[in-house]
TORKOL-279861 format. One record per residue: residue in three letters; x, y, z of N, C-alpha, C, O in turn. Coordinates in steps of 0.1 Angstrom, whole numbers, plus 2048, in hexadecimal, padded with zeros to 3 digits. Example, Ala and Ser with C-alpha at 12.3 -4.5 7.8 and 13.67 -1.06 7.14 Angstrom:
% residues 2
ala;884;7C7;84E;87B;7D3;84E;884;7DF;84E;88E;7DF;855
ser;880;7EA;847;889;7F5;847;881;800;84F;886;80B;850
***
This chain:
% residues 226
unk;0F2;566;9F2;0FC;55C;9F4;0FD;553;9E8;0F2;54F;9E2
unk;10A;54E;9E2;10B;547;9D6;107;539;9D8;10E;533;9DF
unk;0FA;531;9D1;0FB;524;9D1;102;51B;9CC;0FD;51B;9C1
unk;10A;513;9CB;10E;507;9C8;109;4F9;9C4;106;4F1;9CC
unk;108;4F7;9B7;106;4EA;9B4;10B;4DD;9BE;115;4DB;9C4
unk;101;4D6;9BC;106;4C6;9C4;114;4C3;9C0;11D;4C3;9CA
unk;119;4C2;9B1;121;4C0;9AC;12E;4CD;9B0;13A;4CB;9B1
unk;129;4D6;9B1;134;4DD;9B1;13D;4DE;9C4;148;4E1;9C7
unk;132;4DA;9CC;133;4D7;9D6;13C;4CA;9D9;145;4CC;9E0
unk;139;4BC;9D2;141;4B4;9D1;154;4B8;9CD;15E;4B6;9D3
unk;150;4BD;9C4;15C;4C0;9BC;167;4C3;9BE;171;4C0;9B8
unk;161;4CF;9CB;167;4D9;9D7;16E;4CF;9E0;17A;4CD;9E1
unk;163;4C9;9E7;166;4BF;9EE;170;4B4;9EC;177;4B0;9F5
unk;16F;4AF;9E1;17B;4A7;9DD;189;4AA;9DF;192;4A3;9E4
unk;188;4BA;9D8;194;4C1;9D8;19B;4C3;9E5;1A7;4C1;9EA
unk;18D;4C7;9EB;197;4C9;9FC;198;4B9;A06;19C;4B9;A12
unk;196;4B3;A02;198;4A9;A07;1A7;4A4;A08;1AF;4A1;A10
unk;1A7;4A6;9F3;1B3;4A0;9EE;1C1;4A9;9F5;1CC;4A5;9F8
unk;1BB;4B5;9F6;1C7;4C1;9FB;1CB;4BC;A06;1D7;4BC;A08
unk;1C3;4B8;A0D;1C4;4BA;A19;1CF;4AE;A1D;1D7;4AF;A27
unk;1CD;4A5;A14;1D1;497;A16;1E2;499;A0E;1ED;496;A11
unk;1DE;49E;A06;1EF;4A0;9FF;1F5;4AB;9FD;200;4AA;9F9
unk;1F1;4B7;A00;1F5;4C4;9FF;1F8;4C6;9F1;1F8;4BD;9E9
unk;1FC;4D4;9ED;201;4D8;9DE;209;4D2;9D8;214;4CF;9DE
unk;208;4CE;9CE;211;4C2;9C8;21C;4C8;9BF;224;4C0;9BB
unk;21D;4D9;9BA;226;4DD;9B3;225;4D6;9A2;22F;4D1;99C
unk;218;4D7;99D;21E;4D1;98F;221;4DB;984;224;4E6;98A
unk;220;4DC;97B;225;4CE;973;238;4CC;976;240;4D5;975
unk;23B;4C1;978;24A;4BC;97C;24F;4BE;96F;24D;4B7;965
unk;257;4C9;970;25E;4CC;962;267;4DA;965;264;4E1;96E
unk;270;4DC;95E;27D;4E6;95B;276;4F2;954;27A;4FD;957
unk;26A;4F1;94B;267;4FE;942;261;4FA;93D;25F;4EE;93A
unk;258;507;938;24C;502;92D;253;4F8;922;249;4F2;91E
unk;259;4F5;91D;256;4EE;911;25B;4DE;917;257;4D4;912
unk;265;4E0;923;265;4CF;92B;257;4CA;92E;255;4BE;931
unk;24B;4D5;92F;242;4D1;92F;239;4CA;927;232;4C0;929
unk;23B;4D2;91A;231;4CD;911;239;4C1;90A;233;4B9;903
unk;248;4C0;90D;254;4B2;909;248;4AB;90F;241;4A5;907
unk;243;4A9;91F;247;49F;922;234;49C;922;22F;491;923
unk;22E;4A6;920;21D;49F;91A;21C;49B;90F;211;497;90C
unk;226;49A;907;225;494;8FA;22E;486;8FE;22C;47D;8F6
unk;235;484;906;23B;478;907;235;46F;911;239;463;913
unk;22C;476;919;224;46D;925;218;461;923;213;458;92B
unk;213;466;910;20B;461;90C;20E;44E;90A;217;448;904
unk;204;448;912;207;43B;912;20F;432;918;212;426;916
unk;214;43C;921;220;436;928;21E;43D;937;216;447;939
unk;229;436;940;22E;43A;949;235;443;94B;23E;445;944
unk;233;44F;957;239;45A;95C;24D;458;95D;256;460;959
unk;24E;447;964;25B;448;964;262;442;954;26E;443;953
unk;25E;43F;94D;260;43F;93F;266;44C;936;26F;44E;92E
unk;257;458;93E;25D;463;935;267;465;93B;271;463;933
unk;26B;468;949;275;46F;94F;280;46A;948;285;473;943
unk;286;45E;945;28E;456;93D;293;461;931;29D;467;92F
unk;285;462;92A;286;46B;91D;28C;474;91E;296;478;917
unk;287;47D;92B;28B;48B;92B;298;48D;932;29C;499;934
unk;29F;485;936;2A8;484;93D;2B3;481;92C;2BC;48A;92B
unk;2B4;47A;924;2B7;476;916;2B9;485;910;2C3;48A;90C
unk;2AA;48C;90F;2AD;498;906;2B5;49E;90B;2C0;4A0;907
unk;2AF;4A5;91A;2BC;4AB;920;2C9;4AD;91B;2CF;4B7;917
unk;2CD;49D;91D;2E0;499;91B;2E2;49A;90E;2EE;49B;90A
unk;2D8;49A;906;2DE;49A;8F4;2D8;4A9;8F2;2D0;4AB;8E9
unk;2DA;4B5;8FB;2D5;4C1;8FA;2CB;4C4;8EC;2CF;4C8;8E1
unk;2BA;4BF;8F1;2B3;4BF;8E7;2A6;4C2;8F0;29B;4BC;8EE
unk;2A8;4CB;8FA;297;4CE;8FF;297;4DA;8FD;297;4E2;907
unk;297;4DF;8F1;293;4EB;8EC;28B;4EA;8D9;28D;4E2;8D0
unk;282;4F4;8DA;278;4EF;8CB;281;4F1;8BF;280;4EB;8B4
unk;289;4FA;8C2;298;4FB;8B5;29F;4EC;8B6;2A0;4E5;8AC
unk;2A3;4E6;8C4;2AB;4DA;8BC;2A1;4D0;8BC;2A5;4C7;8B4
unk;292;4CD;8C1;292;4C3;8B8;28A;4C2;8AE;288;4B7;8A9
unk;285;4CF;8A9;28B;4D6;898;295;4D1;890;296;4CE;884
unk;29D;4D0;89B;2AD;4D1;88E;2B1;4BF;88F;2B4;4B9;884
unk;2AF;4B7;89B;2B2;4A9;89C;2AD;4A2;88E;2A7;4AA;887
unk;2AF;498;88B;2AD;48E;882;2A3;488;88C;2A5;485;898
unk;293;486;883;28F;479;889;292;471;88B;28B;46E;895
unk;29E;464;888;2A2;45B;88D;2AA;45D;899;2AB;454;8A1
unk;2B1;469;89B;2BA;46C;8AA;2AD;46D;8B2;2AB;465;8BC
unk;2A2;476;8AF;29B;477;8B8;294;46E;8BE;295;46D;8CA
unk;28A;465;8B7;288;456;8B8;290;452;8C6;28D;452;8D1
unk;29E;450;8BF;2A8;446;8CD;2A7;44E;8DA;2A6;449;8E5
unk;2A8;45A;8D9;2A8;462;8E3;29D;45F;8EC;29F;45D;8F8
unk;290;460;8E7;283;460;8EF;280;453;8EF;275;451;8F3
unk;28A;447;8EC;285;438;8EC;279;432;8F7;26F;42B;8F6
unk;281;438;905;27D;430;912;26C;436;90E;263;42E;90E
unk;26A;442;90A;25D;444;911;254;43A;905;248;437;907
unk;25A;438;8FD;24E;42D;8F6;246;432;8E9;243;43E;8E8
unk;243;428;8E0;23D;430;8D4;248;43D;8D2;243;448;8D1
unk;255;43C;8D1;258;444;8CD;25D;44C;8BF;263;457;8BE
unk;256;440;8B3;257;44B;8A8;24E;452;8A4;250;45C;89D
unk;23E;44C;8A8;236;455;8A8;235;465;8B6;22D;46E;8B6
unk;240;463;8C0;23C;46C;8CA;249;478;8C1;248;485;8C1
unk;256;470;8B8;25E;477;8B3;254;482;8A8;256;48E;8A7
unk;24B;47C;8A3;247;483;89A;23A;48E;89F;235;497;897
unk;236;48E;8AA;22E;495;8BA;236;4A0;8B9;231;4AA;8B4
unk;241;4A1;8BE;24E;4A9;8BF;250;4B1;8B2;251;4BD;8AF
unk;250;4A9;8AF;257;4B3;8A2;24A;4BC;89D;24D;4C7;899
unk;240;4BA;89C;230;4BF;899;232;4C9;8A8;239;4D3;8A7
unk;22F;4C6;8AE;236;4D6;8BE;23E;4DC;8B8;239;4E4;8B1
unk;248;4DC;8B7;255;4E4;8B7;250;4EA;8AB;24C;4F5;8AA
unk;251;4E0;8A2;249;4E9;892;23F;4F6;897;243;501;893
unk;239;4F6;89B;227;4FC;8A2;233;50A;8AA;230;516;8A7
unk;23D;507;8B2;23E;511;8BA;248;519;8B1;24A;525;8B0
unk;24B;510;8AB;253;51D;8A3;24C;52C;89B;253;536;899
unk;23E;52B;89A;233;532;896;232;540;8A5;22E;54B;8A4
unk;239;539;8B0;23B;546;8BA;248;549;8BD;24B;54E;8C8
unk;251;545;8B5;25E;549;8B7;264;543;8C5;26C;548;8CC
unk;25A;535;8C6;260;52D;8D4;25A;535;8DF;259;52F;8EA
unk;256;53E;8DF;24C;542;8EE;23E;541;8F1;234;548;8EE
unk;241;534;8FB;235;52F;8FF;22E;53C;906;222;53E;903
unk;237;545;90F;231;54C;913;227;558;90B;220;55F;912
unk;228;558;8FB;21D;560;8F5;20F;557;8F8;205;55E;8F6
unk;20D;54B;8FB;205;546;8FE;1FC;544;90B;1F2;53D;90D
unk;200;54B;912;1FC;550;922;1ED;55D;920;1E5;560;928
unk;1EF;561;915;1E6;56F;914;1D9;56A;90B;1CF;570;907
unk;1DB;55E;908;1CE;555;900;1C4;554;905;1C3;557;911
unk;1B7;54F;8FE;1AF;549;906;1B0;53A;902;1B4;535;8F8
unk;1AB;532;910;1B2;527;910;1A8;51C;90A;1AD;511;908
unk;19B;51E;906;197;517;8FA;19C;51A;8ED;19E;510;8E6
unk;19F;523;8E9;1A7;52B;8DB;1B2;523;8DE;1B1;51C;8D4
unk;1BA;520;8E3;1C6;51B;8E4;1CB;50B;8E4;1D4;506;8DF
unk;1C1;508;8EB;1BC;4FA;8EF;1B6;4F6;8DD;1BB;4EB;8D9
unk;1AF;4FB;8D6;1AE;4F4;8C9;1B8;4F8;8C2;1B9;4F1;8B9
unk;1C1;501;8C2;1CB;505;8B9;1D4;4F7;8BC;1D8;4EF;8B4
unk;1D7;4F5;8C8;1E1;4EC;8CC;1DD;4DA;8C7;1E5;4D0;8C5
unk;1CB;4DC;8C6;1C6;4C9;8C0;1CA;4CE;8B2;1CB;4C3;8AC
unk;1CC;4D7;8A8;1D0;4D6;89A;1DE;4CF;898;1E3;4CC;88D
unk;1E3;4CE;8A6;1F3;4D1;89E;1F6;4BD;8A3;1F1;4B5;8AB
unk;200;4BC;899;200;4AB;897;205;4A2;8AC;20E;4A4;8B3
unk;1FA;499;8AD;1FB;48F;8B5;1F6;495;8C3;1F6;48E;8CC
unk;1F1;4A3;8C4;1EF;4AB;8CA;1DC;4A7;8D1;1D2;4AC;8CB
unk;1DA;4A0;8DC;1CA;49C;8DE;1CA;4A3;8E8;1D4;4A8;8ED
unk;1BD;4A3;8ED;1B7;4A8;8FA;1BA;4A8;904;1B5;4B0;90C
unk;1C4;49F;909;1C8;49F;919;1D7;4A4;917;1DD;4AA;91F
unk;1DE;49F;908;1EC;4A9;90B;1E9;4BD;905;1F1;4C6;906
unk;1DB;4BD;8FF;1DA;4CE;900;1D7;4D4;90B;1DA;4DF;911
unk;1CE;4C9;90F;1C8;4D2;91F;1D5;4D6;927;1D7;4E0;92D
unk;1E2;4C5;926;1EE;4C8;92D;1F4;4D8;92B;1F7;4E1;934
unk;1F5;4D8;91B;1FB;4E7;91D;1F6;4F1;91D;1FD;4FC;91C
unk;1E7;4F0;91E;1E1;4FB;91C;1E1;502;92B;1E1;50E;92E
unk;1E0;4F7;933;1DE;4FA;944;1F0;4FC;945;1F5;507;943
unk;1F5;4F1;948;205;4F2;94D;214;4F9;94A;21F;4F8;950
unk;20F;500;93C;21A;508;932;214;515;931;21A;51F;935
unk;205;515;92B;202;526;928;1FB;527;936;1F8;533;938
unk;1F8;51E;93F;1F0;51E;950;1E2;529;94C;1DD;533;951
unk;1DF;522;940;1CE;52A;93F;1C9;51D;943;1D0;513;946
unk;1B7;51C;944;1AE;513;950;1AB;50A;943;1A5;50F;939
unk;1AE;4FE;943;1AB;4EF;93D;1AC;4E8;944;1B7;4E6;949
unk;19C;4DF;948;1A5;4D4;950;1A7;4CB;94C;1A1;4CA;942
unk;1AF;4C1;94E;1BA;4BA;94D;1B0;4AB;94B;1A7;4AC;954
unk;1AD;4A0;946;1A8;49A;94D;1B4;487;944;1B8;485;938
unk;1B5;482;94B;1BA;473;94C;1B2;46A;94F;1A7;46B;954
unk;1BA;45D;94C;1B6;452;957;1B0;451;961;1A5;44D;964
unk;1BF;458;96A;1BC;458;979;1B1;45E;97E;1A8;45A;986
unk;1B2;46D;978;1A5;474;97B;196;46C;978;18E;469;982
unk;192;469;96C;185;463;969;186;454;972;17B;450;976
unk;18E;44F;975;18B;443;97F;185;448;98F;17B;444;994
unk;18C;451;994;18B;45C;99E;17D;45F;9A0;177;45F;9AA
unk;179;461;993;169;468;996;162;460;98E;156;463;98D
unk;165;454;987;155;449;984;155;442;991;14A;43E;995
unk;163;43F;99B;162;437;9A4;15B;440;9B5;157;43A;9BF
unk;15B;44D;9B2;153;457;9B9;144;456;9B2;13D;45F;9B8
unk;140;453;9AC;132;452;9A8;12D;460;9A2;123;466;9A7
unk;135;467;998;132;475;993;137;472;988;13E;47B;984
unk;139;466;97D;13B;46A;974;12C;470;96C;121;470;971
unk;12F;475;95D;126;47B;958;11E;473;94F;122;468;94C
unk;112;479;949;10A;46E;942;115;468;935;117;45C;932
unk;11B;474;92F;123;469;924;12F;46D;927;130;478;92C
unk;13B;464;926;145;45D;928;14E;464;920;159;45F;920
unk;14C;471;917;159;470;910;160;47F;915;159;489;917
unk;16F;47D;915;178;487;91B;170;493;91D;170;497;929
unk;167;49C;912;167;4A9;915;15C;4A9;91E;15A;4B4;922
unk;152;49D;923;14A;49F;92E;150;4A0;93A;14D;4A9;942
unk;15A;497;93C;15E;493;94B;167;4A2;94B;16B;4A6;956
unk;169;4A8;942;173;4B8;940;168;4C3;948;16C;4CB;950
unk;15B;4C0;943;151;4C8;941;14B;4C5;951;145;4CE;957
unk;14D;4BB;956;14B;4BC;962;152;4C1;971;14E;4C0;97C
unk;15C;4C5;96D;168;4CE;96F;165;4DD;96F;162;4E4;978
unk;166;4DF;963;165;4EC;95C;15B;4F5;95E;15B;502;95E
unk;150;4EB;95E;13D;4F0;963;13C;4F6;96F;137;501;970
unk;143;4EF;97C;13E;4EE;989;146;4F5;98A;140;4FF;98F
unk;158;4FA;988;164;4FF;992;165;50A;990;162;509;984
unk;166;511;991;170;524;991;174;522;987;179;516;986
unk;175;529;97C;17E;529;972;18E;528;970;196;52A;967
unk;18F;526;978;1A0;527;980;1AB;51C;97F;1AC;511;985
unk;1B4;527;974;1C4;51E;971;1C7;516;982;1C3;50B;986
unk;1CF;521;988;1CF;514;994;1CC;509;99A;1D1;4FE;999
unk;1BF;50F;9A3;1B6;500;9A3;1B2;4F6;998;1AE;4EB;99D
unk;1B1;4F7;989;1B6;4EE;984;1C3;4E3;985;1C2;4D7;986
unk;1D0;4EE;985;1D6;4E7;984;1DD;4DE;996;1E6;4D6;997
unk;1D7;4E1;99D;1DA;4DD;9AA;1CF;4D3;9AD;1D1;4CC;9B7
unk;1C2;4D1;9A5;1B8;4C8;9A5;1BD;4BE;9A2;1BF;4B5;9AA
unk;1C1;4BC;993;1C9;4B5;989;1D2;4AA;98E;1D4;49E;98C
unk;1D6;4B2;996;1E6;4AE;99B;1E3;4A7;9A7;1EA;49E;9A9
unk;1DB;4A9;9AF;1D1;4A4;9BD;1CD;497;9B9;1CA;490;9C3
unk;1CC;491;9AC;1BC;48B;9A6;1CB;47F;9A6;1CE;475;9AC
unk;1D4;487;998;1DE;480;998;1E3;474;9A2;1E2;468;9A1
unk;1E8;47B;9AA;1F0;479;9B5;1E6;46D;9C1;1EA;463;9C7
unk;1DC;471;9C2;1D1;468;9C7;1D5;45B;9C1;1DA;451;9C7
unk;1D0;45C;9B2;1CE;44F;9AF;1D9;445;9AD;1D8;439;9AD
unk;1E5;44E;9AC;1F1;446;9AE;1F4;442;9BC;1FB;439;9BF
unk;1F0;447;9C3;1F4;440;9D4;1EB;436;9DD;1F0;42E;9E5
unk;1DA;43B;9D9;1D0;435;9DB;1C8;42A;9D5;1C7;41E;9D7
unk;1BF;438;9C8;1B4;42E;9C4;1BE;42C;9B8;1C3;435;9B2
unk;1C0;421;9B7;1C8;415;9AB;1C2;40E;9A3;1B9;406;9A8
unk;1C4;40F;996;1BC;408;992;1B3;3FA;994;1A8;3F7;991
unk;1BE;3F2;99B;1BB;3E3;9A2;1BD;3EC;9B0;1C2;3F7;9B2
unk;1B6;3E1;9BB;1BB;3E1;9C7;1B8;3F0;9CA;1C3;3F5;9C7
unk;1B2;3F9;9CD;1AE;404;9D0;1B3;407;9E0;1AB;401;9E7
unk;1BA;40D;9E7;1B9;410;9F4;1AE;413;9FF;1AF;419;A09
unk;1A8;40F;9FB;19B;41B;9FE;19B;41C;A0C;196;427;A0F
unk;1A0;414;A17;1A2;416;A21;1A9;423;A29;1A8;427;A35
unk;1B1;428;A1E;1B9;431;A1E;1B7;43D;A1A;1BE;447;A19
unk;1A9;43A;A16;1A8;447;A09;19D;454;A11;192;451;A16
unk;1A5;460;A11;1A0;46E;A13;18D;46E;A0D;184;476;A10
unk;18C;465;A06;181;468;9FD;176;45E;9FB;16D;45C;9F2
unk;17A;455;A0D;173;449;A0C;162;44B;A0D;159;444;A0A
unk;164;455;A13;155;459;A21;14E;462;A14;144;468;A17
unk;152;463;A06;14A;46A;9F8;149;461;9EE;141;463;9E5
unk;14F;457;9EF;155;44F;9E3;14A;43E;9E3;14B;436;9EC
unk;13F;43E;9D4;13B;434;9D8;13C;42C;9DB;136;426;9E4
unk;148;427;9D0;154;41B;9D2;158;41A;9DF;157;40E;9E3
unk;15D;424;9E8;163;41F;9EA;15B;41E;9FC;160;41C;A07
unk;150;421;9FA;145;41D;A07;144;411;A04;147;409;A0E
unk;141;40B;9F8;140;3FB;9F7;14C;3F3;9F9;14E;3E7;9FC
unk;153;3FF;9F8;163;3F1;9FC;161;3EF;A0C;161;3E5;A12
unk;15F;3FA;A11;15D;3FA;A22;14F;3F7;A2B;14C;3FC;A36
unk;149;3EE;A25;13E;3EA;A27;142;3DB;A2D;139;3D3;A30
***
């Protein structure tokens, strides 16, 4: 019979907790691979309803495709993506993508047959491109196994008492990646679980904990209920 780490037992458990409590969340919220990787390059630093703004802008100025915003003027594109913020550096994000895809003749889908560390560094070479928006496409566009990790997530699990000895992104990845099935899916339905938690529950101020699926695991949040 297969053993299971403590950790990987938690992990499990979190997950089904979270399921249980919110069911499949359907991500990533987007029209197509490349509204996808639009909108992980425009999420950076900002608010979710900010990008929507953006993508809702390219749309109407027909520019969510890596040919037009190829072909736009930096300065149109700038005003276009204003709402989501920082947007002449996220203009120049864009234009560094679209540049990059043009190398596959625009098909994300040759990128499905990769391996998704091989891909995952091809994608940190290319300009404005870090770790949580490669993992984004590496998981949510080509749906090879990266996990995802954020905010929300690392608050989620230092405030569960599992973060790891050091603090920087590719551990808290690595404690993911270590313990789970290697698996596109449950990544991306973990992700999205973790997400969606921390936006309803644990907050950054003011934590729900009263409320929370994950109270009766969660160190935090036994101390809140104490």
């Amino acid at each position: 019979m297969t053993r299971f780490s403590a950790k990987a037992r938690l992990l499990m458990d979190i997950y089904d907790r979270l399921f249980a409590a919110y069911g499949p969340q359907g991500w990533w919220p987007s029209d197509g691979p490349f509204e996808t990787i639009v909108g992980a390059v425009l999420t950076q630093n900002t608010a979710w309803v900010n990008v929507d703004k953006a993508l809702s802008n390219l749309w109407a100025a027909d520019l969510m495709t890596p040919a037009a915003i190829r072909a736009v003027s930096d300065s149109d594109l700038a005003e276009v993506i204003r709402p989501s913020g920082y947007f002449n550096s996220k203009t120049r994000k864009l234009k560094a993508i679209a540049a990059h895809l043009a190398l596959y003749d625009d098909d994300t889908n040759r990128w499905c047959s990769r391996e998704a560390k091989e891909l995952r560094e091809e994608l940190l070479s290319v300009y404005g491109i870090g770790p949580e928006t490669a993992d984004d496409i590496v998981l949510y566009v080509a749906k090879l196994p990266s996990f995802v990790m954020d905010t929300y997530t690392i608050r989620i699990i230092d405030r569960i008492g599992a973060t790891p000895r050091r603090k920087r992104y590719e551990d808290y990845q690595a404690l993911f990646e270590d313990n789970l099935p290697n698996d596109a899916p449950l990544f991306n339905e973990y992700h999205a679980l973790l997400d969606e938690h921390a936006k309803a529950i644990c907050h950054k101020r003011n934590p729900a904990c009263g409320d929370c699926a994950l109270r009766e695991i969660c160190r935090e949040g036994k101390r809140a209920m104490v």
